[in-house]
C-alpha positions, 0 to 999 in steps of 0.5 A: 500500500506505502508503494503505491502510494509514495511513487516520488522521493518527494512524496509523504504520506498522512496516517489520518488519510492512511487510516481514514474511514477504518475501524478503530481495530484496524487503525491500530493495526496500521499504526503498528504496522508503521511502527515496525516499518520504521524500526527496520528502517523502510520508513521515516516517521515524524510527528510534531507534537503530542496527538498531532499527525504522523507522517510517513516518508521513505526511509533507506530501505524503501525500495528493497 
């Protein structure tokens, strides 16, 4: 889903409008699904502050 959404190295991408219209369950789930993207460096992520959006960016691994 991340591919086919950031075609650009420009590209970010919002966990609102990523998990826009899901259930709670299911937003939990892609949140935590970010976050293991992130430690195995796929993805950047970045949240200016508390409750604030995150957003996604490609991390060095994207690609692979």
């Amino acid at each position: 889903m991340l591919k086919r959404n950031m075609t650009d190295k420009s590209i970010t991408l919002s966990y609102n409008e990523l998990s826009k219209g899901c259930s709670r369950r299911t937003a939990a789930g892609v949140f935590f699904e970010l976050l293991q993207l992130k430690s195995w460096d796929y993805i950047e992520l970045e949240q200016n502050g508390e409750y604030a959006d995150i957003v996604v960016a490609k991390g060095n691994k994207f690609e692979q």
